[in-house]
VOLUMFI-618894 format. One record per atom (N, C-alpha, C): x, y, z; residue number from 0; atom name. Coordinates in steps of 0.2 Angstrom, whole numbers. Layout:
<atoms>
[[X,Y,Z],NUM,"CA"]
...
</atoms>
This chain:
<atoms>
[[-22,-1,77],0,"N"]
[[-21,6,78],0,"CA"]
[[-27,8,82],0,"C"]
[[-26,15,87],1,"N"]
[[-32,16,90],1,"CA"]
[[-37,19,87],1,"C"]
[[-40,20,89],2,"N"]
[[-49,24,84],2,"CA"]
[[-50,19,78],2,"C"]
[[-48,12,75],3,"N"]
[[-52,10,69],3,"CA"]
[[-53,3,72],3,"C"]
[[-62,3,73],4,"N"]
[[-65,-3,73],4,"CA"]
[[-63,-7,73],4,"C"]
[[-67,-13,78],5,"N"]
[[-64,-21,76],5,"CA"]
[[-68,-24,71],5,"C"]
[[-74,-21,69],6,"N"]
[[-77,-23,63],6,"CA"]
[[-76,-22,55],6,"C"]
[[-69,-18,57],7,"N"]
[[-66,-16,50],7,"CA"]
[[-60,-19,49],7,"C"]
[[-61,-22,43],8,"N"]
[[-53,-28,41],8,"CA"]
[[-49,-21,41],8,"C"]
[[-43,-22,46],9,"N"]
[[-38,-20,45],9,"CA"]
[[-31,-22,46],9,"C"]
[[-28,-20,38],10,"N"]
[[-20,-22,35],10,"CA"]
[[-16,-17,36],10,"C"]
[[-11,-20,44],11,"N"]
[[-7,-16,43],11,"CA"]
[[0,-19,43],11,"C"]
[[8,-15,43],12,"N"]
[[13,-16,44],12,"CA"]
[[16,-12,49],12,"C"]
[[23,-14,50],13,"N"]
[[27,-10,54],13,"CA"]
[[26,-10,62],13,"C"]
[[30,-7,67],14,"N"]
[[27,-4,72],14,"CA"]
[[29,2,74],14,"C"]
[[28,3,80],15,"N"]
[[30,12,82],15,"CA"]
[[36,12,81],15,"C"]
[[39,10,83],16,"N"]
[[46,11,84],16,"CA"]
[[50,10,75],16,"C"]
[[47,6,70],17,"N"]
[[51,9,64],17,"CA"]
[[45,11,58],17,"C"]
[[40,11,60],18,"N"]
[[36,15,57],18,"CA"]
[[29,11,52],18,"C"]
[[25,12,54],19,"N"]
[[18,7,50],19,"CA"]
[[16,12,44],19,"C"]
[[12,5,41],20,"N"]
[[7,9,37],20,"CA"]
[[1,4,39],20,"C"]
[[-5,6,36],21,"N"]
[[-11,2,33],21,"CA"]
[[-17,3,30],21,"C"]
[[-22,-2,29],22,"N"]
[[-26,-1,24],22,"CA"]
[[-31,-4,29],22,"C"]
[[-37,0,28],23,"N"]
[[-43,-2,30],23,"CA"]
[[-47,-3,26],23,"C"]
[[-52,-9,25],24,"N"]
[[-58,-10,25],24,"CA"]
[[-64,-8,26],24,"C"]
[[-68,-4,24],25,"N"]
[[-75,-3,27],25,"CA"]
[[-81,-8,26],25,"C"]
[[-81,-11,22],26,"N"]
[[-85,-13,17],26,"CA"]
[[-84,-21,18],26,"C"]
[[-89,-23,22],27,"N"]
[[-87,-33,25],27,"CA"]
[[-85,-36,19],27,"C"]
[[-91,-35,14],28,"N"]
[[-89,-41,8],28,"CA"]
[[-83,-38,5],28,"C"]
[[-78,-36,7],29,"N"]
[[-71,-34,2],29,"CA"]
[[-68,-36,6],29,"C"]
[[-64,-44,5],30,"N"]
[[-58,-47,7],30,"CA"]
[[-52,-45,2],30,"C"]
[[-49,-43,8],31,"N"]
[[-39,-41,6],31,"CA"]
[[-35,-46,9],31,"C"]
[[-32,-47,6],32,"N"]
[[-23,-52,9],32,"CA"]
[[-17,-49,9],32,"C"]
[[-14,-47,11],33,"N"]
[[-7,-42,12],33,"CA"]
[[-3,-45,10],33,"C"]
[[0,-42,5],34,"N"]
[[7,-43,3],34,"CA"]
[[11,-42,5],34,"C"]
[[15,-48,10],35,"N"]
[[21,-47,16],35,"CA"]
[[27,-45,12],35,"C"]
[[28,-50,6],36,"N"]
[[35,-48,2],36,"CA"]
[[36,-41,0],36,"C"]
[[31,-37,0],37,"N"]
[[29,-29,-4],37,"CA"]
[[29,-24,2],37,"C"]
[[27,-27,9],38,"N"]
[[24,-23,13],38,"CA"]
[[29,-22,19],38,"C"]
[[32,-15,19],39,"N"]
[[38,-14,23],39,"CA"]
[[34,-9,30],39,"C"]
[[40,-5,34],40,"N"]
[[38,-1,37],40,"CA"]
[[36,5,32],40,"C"]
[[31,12,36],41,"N"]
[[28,13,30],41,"CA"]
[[25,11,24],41,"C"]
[[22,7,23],42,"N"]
[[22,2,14],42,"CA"]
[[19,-4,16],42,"C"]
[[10,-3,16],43,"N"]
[[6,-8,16],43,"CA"]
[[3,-12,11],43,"C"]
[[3,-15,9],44,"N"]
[[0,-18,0],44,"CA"]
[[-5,-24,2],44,"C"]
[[-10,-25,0],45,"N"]
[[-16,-29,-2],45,"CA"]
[[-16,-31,-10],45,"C"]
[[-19,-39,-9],46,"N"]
[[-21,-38,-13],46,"CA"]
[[-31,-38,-13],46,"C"]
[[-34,-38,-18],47,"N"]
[[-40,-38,-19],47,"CA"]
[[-44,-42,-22],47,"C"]
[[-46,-46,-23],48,"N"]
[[-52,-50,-28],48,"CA"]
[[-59,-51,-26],48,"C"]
[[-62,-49,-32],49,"N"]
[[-70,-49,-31],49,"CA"]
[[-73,-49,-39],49,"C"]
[[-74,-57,-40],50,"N"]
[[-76,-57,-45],50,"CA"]
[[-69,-56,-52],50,"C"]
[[-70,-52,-55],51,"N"]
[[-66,-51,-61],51,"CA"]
[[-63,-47,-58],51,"C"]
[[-62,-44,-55],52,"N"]
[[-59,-37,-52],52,"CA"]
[[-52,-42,-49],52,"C"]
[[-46,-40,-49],53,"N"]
[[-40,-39,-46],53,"CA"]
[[-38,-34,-46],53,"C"]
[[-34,-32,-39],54,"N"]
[[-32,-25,-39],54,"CA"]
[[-28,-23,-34],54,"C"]
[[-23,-20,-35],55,"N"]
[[-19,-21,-28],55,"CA"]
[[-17,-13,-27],55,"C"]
[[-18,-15,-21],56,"N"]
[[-19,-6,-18],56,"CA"]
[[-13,-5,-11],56,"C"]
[[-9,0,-11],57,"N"]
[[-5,3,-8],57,"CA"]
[[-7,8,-3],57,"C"]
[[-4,7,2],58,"N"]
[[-3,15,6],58,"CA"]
[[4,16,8],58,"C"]
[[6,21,5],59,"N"]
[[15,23,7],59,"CA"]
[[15,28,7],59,"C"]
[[20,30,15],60,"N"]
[[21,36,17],60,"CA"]
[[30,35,16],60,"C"]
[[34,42,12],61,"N"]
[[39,43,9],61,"CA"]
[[40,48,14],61,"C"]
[[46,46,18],62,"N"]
[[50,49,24],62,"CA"]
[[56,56,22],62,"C"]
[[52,60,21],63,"N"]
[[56,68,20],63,"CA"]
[[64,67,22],63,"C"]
[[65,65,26],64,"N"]
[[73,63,28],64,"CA"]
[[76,56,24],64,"C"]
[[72,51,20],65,"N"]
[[77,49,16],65,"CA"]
[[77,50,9],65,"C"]
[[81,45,6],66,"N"]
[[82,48,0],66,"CA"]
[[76,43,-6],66,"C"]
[[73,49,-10],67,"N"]
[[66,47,-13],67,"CA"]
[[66,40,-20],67,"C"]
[[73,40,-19],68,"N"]
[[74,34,-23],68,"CA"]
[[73,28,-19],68,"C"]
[[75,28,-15],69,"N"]
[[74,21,-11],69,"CA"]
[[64,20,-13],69,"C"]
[[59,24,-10],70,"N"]
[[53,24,-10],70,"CA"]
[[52,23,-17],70,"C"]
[[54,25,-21],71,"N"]
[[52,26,-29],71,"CA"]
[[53,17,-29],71,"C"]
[[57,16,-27],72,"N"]
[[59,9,-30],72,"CA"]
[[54,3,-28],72,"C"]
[[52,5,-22],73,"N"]
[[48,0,-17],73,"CA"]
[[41,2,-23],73,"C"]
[[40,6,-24],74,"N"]
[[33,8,-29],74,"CA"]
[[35,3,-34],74,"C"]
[[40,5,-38],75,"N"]
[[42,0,-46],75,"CA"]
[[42,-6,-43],75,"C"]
[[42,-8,-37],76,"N"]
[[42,-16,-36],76,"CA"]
[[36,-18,-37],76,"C"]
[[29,-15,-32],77,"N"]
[[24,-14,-31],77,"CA"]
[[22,-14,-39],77,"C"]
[[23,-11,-44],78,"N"]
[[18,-11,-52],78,"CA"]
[[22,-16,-54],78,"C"]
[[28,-19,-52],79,"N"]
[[32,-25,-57],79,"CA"]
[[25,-29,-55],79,"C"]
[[25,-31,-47],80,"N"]
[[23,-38,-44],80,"CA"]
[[14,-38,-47],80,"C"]
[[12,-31,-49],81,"N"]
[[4,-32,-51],81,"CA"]
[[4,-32,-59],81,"C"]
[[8,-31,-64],82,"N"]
[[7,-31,-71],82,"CA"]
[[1,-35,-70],82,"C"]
[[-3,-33,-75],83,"N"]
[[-9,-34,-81],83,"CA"]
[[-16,-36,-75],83,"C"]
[[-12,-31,-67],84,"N"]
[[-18,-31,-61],84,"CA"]
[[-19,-23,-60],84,"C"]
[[-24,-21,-58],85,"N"]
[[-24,-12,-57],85,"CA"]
[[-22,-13,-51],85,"C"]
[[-19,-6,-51],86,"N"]
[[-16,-3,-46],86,"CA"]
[[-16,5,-43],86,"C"]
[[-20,6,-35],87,"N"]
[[-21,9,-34],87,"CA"]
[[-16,12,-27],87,"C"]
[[-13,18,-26],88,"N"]
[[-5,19,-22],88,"CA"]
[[-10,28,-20],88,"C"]
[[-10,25,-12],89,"N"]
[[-13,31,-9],89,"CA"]
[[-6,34,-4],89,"C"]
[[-2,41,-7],90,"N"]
[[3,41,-5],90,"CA"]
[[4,47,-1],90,"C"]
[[10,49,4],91,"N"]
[[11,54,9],91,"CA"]
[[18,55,7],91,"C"]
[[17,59,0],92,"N"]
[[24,58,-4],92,"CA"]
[[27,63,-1],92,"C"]
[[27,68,1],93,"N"]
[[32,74,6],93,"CA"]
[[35,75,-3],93,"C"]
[[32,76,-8],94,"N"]
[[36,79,-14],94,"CA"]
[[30,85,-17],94,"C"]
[[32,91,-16],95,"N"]
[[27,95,-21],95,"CA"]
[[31,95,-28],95,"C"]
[[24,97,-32],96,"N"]
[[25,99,-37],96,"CA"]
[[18,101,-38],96,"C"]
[[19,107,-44],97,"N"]
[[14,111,-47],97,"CA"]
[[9,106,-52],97,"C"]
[[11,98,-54],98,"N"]
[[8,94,-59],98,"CA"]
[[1,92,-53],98,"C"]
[[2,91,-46],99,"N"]
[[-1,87,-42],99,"CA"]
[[-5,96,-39],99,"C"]
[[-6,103,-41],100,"N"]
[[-11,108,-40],100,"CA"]
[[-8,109,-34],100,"C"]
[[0,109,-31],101,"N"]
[[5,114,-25],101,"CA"]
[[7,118,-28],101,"C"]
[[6,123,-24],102,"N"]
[[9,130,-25],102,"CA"]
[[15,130,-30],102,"C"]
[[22,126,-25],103,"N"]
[[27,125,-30],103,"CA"]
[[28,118,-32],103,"C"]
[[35,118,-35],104,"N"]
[[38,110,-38],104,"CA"]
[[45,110,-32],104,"C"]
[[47,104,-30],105,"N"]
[[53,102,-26],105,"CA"]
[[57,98,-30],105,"C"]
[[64,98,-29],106,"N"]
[[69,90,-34],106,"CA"]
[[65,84,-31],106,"C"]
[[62,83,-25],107,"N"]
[[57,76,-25],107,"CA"]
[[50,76,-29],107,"C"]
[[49,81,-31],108,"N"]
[[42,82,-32],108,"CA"]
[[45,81,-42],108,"C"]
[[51,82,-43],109,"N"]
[[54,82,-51],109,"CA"]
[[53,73,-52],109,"C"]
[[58,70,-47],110,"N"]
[[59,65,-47],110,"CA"]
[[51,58,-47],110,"C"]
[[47,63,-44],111,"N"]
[[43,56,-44],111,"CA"]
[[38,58,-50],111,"C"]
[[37,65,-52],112,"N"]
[[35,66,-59],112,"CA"]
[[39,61,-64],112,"C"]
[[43,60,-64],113,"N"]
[[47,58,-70],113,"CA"]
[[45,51,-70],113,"C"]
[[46,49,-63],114,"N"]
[[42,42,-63],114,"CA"]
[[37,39,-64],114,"C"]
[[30,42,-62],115,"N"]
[[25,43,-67],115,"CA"]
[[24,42,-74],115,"C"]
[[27,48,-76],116,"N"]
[[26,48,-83],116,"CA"]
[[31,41,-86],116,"C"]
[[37,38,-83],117,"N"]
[[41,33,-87],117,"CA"]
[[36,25,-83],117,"C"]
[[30,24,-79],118,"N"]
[[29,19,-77],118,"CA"]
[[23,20,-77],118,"C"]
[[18,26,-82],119,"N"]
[[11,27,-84],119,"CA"]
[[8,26,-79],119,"C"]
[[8,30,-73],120,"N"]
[[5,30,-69],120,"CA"]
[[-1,38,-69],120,"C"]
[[-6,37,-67],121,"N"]
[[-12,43,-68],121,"CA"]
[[-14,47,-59],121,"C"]
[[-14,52,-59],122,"N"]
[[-15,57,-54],122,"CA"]
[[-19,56,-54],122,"C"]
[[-23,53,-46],123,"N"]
[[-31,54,-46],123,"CA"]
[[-33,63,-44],123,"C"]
[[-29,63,-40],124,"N"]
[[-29,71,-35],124,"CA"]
[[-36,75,-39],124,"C"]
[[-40,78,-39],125,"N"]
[[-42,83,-41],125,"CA"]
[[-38,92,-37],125,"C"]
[[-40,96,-40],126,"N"]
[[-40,102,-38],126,"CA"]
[[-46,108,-37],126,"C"]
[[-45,103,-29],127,"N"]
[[-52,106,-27],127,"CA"]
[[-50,113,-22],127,"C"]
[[-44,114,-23],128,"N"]
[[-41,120,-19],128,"CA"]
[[-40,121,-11],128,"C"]
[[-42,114,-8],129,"N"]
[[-39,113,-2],129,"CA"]
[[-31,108,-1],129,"C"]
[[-26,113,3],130,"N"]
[[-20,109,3],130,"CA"]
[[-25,100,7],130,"C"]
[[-19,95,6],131,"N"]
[[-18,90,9],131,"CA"]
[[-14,88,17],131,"C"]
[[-13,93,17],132,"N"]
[[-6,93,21],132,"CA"]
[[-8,101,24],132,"C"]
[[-7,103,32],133,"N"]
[[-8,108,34],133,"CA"]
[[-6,111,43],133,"C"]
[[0,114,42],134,"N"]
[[0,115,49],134,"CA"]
[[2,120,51],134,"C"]
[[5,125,53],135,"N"]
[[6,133,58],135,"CA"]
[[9,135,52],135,"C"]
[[15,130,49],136,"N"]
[[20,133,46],136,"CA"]
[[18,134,38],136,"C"]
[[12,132,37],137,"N"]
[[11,132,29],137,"CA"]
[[5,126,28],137,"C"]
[[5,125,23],138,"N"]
[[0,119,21],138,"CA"]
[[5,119,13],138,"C"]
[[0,110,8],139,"N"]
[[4,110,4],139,"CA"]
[[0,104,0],139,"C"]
[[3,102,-5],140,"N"]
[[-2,95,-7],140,"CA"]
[[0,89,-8],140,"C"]
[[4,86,-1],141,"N"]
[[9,81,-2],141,"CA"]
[[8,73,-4],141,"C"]
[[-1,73,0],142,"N"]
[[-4,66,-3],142,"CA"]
[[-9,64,-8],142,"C"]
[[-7,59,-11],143,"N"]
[[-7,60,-16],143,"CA"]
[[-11,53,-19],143,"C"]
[[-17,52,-24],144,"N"]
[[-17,45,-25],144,"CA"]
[[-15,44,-33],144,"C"]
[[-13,39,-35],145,"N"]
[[-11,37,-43],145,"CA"]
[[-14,30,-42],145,"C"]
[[-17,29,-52],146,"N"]
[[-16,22,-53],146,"CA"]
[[-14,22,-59],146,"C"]
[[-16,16,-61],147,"N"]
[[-12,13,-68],147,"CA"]
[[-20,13,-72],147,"C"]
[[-18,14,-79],148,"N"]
[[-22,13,-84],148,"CA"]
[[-29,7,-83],148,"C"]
[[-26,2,-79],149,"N"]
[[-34,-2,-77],149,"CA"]
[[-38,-1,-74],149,"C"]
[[-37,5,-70],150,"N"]
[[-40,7,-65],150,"CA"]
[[-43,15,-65],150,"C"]
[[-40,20,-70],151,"N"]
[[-43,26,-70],151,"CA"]
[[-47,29,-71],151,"C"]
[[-50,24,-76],152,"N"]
[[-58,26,-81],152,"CA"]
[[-64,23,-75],152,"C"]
[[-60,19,-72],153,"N"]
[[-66,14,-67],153,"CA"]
[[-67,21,-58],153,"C"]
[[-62,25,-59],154,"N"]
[[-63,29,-52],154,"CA"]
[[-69,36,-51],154,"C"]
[[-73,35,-47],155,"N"]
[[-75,41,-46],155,"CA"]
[[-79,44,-42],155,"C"]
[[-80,49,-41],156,"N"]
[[-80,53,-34],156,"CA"]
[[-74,53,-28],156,"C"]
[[-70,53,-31],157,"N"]
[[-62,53,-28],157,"CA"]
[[-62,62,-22],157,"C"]
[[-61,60,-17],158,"N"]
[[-59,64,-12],158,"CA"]
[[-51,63,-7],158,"C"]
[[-52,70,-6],159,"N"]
[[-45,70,0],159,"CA"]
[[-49,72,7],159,"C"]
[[-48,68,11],160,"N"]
[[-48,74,18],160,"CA"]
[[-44,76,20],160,"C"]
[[-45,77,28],161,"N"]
[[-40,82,32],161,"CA"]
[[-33,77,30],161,"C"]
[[-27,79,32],162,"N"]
[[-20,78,32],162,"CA"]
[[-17,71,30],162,"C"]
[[-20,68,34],163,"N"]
[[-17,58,36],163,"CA"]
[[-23,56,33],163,"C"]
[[-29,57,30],164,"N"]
[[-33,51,27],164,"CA"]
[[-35,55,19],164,"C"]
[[-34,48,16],165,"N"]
[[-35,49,9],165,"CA"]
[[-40,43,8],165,"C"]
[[-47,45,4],166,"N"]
[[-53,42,4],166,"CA"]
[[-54,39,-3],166,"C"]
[[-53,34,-7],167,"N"]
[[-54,34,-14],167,"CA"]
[[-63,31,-14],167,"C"]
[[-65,35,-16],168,"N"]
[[-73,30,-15],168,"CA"]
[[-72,29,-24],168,"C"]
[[-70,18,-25],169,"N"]
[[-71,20,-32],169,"CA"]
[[-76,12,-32],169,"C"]
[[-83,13,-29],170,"N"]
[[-87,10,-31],170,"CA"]
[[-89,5,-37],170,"C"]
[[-87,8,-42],171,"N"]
[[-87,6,-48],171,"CA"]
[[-85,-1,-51],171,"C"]
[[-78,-1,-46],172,"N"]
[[-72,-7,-47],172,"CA"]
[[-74,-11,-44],172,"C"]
[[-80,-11,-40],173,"N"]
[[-81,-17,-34],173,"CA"]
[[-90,-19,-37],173,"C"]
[[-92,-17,-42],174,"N"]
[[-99,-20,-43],174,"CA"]
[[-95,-24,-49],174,"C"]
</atoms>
């Protein structure tokens, strides 16, 4: 992709025409391996290892026009494939709800709630009272990071930026 270094490992998938994701590296010493059978258009997945650490990490952008079960389910395949590894899913879920600190709740924003709660997944999000999402017509809080109980007590100083990038600095996981 344009503007990210050639000095940063970068996993991506997809192309222009049916749609990417990826995951960058900043950090030399952190080797990732991409997960092709997991990694769609939209939906890049790594794995991680460093030492005792495994941990598989996600970026997936959830397409407003389709239907959010199809996406819910690439996620469930994604925590089938890491049982008893943390997992970290930095997401552009286009689903509000008032759990993740938006204004309001949407039937996609009900749906992936419910997910969560049935696949213990944990909301990193803080509510730092800036939306995620922002543009003429509104703003909103649609991206969103989760992980799984191996991973939530290990995260911190968790940030969102501007719209498209989500920064998890979780230092912790990597010493």
């Amino acid at each position: 992709p344009i503007g990210v270094p050639i000095k940063y490992c970068l996993n991506s998938t997809g192309n222009d025409k049916q749609g990417s994701a990826a995951i960058v590296i900043l950090n030399k010493s952190i080797h990732a391996l991409i997960i092709n059978q997991l990694s769609y258009a939209y939906t890049a997945v790594v794995e991680i290892r460093r030492g005792a650490l495994n941990l598989i990490v996600t970026s997936m952008y959830f397409d407003i026009r389709k239907n959010i079960e199809d996406d819910v389910l690439k996620l469930k395949n994604i925590l089938d494939f890491a049982t008893g590894r943390g997992v970290i899913a930095a997401i552009d879920s286009n689903c509000r709800s008032k759990l993740w600190h938006d204004i309001q709740s949407n039937n996609r924003g009900k749906v992936l709630e419910e997910f969560m709660i049935s696949n213990d997944l944990y909301l990193v999000n803080n509510d730092n009272g800036q939306p995620t999402f922002q543009t003429r017509s509104g703003s909103s809080r649609v991206d969103l990071t989760q992980c799984n109980r191996q991973v939530i007590k290990k995260i911190n100083n968790w940030d969102s930026a501007h719209e498209e990038v989500v920064w998890i600095t979780a230092s912790s996981l990597l010493q």
